[in-house]
C-alpha positions, 0 to 999 in steps of 0.5 A: 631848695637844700638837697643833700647828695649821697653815693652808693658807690662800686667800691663803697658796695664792695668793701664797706657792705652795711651803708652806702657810700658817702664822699664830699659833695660839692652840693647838698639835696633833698630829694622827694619822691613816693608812690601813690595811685600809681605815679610818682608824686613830687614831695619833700622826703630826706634820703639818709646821708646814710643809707643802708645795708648794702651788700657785694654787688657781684654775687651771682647767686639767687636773690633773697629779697622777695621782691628780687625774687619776683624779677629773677629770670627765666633762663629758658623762656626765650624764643629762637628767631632767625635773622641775617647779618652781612649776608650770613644767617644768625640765630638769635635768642629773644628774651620778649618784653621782660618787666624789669620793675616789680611795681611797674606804672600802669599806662592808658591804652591810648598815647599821643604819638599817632600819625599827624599828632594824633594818638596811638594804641599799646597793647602792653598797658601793665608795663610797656613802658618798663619792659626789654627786649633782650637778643641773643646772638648764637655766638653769646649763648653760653658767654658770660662775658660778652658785653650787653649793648643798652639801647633806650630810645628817647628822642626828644626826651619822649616816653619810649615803648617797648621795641623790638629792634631784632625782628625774625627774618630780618637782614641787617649790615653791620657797617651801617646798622647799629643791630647789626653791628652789635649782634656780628660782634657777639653783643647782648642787644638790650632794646630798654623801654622808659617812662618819660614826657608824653606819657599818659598813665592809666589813672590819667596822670603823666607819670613820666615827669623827671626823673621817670626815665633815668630811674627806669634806666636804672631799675633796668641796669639793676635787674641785668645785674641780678640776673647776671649769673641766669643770662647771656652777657655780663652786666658788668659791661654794660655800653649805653647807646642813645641820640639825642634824647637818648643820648643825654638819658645815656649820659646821666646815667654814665654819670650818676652811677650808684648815686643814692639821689634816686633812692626813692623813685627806685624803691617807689617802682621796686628796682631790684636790689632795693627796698623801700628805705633805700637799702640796696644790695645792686649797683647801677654804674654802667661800663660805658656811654655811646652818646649821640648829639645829647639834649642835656644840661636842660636847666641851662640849654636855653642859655647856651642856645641864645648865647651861641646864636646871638653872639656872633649876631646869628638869629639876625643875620639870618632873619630868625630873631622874632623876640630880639628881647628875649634873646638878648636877656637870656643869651646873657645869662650865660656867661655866668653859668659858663664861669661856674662850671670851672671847666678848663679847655684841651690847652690848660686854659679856662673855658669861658666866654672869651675862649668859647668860640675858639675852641668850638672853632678848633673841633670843627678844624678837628673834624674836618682834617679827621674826615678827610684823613679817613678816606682819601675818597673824602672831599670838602668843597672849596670856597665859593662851592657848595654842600649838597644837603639831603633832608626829608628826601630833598636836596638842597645845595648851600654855598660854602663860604665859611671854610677854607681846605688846603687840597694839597695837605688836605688841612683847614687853612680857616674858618669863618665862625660867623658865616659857619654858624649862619650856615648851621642855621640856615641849613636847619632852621633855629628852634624858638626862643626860648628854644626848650623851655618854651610851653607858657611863654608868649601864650604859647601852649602846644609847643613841643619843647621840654616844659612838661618833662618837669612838675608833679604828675598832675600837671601838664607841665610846669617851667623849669628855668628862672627866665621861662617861671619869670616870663609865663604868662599863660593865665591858669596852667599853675605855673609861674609868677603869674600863677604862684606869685612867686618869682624863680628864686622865691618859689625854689627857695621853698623847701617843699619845692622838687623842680629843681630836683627834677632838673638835677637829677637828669643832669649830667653836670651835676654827677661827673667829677662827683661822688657818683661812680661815672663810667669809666669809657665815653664816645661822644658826637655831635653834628657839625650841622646840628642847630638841635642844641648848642655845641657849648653843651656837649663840649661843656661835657667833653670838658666836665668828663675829661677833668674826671679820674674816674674818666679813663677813655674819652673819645669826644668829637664834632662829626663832620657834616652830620645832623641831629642823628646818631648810629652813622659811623658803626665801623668807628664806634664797635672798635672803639667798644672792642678797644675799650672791652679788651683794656678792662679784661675779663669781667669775672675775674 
């Protein structure tokens, strides 16, 4: 459908208070979004290319807006707890269960999530799922300054209750521990619940459906900013940390920072800062993103998948290639995707298909001679050893036959991409195909992948790329040709339609090198081993944000013999925050 894209700018607040700010877009979207019945239902609603009032977003004075004036916090409504952090006792102030939305989505008291697939109790049903947890280190009580480190906890784009990573009389090493990391180096530690797929809502509905999650993350950046001047911590150093599902809910928001495309989900859960026309008096760009192995571009993940693993004959080689057909349709959707994008490699020259292997190939040398020059203790077995592999509390040794180190200069000699990606899938085995799209295809209706992330909140789950709407064959689920009798493009083309909004607006892509004020500090890693997703697409992010001017620190990396995790090289990233925190200066001046 015809969307119109919109921004609210950092400078457009600052200096032309009364609209927000319109730059040229490369896209045009309409984007639905209004309340009912306590979920947000997908409908056709033009936000203004012009929309509103909008006022400096640094005043620390108390808010006028009645709504804001409900979210205004309790300086003193703080618990004091002890913990330990390297040995030391540490008191910190906890700000418990703080509801950063004044319309917050009422959740069913029983969610999915329980043990062995089953269902789990919340207590906190009026707003779980839209609260923080903040901590206060001793060496922060009265800093204004000191950064706020953002952490939301969406593995696997699931709904994420509200935790309490900070508990009384824990201990906790800052080298190992991303708590203990953060609160050593005198941060603000912002545990942030969000609403996403798996939500179950109090009415029944699934009120977590995209983009649920990325509006609460805002909503909550939002209320940090209102009540700047009353808390520890200044919001205008926000550092966003998450893995996986989190890491790709870090990323769009790094990189779709003030953008009025979200205008309506805000207003509809009361953000602070905006009203229900989307006139806004907040901002919500952050300061900086620390991604972990992120699960985005979900609208083209699946091709990226098949292209990565088909085109070295990976899926075959290592016997994990049920539906050859398949694969083989949807792996060659890609090398037109990847064209689109324009993007350009470290070297100047187009990153495309025939170049893609090379520069995956080049960040695995990269990796490897970073980690070996870290520590002179830090080995890679030779040619005809093996890697032992820890998992679930088993290790397993798998045979290195892909890469080649020269002991001596300890650097990469070579690389066998094919075995290398053969090695990669053997030691984690391949998701399906279609790997994230997955719910509706071949029958199949208890897969895990992402499906019912997307659709309105009546509905389970609805497919959202053209192969898995093209190829649904589940009879009555209300999605896909089968059901609509519509294909892809027919369907999308309708002006009442939102998937394609829902896909948009959890996509990085779509904001970086845009009218979106994109954070200006990226640390980014993923996994030499992780098969979670195709190395294309954080590197296709790597690409996106190094072409940005908005981008003024990048640090991307493929993190030698790693998995699909995050938070495992504390020591590297706090210095790379420290580093980033000291270049921008003081946040009050």
């Amino acid at each position: 459908m015809q969307r119109l894209t919109t921004s609210c700018g950092r400078d457009a607040l600052a200096h032309h208070p009364g609209r927000w700010a319109e730059r040229p877009a490369t896209r045009k979207r309409l984007l639905g979004g209004m309340a009912l019945a306590g979920s947000l239902v997908l409908t056709s609603v033009v936000v203004p290319a012009s929309a509103a009032a909008a006022t400096p977003a640094q005043s620390r004075g108390p808010a006028a807006d009645p709504q804001d004036a409900a979210l205004a916090l309790d300086s003193s409504g703080y618990t004091t707890i002890t913990v330990t952090v390297d040995g030391r006792p540490m008191d910190v102030r906890w700000y418990k269960e703080i509801c950063y939305v004044a319309n917050p989505v009422a959740a069913a008291a029983r969610q999915p999530g329980g043990s062995a697939g089953g269902t789990t109790t919340i207590p906190n049903t009026a707003c779980g799922y839209q609260s923080m947890n903040v901590f206060v280190p001793e060496s922060a009580f009265g800093d204004q300054r000191a950064p706020v480190y953002f952490a939301v906890n969406n593995g696997g784009w699931m709904a994420s209750y509200i935790r309490a990573s900070v508990t009384a009389g824990a201990s906790y090493t800052s080298a190992a521990s991303n708590v203990g990391a953060a609160l050593k180096a005198g941060y603000v530690f912002v545990d942030v619940a969000s609403r996403s797929r798996g939500l179950v809502g109090a009415d029944g509905s699934f009120p977590g459906k995209a983009p649920a999650a990325v509006a609460d993350a805002k909503a909550a950046v939002r209320y940090l900013r209102l009540n700047d001047a009353a808390m520890p911590g200044s919001a205008e150093r926000i550092v966003v940390n998450g893995t996986s599902g989190g890491g790709a809910l870090a990323s769009i928001l790094g990189a779709s920072g003030n953008s009025a495309d979200y205008a309506p989900y805000l207003a509809a859960i009361g953000a602070a800062g905006i009203d229900a026309k989307g006139h806004s008096t907040l901002r919500d760009d952050v300061f900086a993103v620390n991604a972990y192995c992120p699960i985005t571009d979900l609208g083209n993940a699946d091709i990226a998948y098949e292209w990565l693993y088909n085109v070295l004959g990976t899926r075959d080689a290592t016997g994990q290639n049920p539906s050859p057909a398949t694969a083989a349709e949807t792996a060659a959707r890609f090398a037109g995707y990847e064209k689109s994008l324009g993007l350009r490699t470290a070297e100047g020259s187009r990153l495309s298909v025939a170049t893609m292997l090379d520069t995956i190939e080049k960040e695995v040398v990269r990796s490897a001679e970073t980690y070996l020059k870290e520590d002179p203790a830090h080995t890679i077995p030779p040619l005809g050893g093996t890697f032992p592999i820890t998992a679930g509390g088993t290790t397993k040794s798998y045979a290195n036959d892909w890469i080649d180190v020269d002991t001596a200069t300890r650097t990469v000699r070579s690389i066998d991409m094919a075995k290398y990606l053969a090695f990669v899938a053997t030691q984690a085995a391949l998701k399906t195909t279609p790997a994230f799209d997955a719910v509706g295809i071949d029958g199949n209706t208890t897969s895990r992948a992402e499906t019912n992330l997307f659709g309105p909140p009546t509905q389970t789950y609805l497919n959202y790329t053209e192969f898995s709407w093209n190829h649904n064959d589940v009879p009555g689920d209300g999605s896909g040709l089968d059901d609509t009798g519509l294909t892809w493009k027919q369907y999308t083309a309708r002006k009442s339609t939102t998937i394609d909004d829902q896909v948009h607006l959890i996509n990085p892509m779509d904001f970086i090198g845009g009218s979106a004020d994109t954070a200006p500090n990226w640390y980014v890693r993923h996994g030499t081993r992780d098969r979670d997703t195709a190395f294309t697409v954080s590197l296709n992010l790597d690409r996106a944000l190094a072409a940005d001017q908005q981008v003024q620190d990048l640090d991307y990396r493929l993190a030698w013999n790693q998995p699909h995790a995050g938070n495992y090289d504390m020591p590297e990233v706090m210095a790379w925050i420290a580093r980033a925190v000291q270049k921008a200066g003081d946040p009050l001046a």
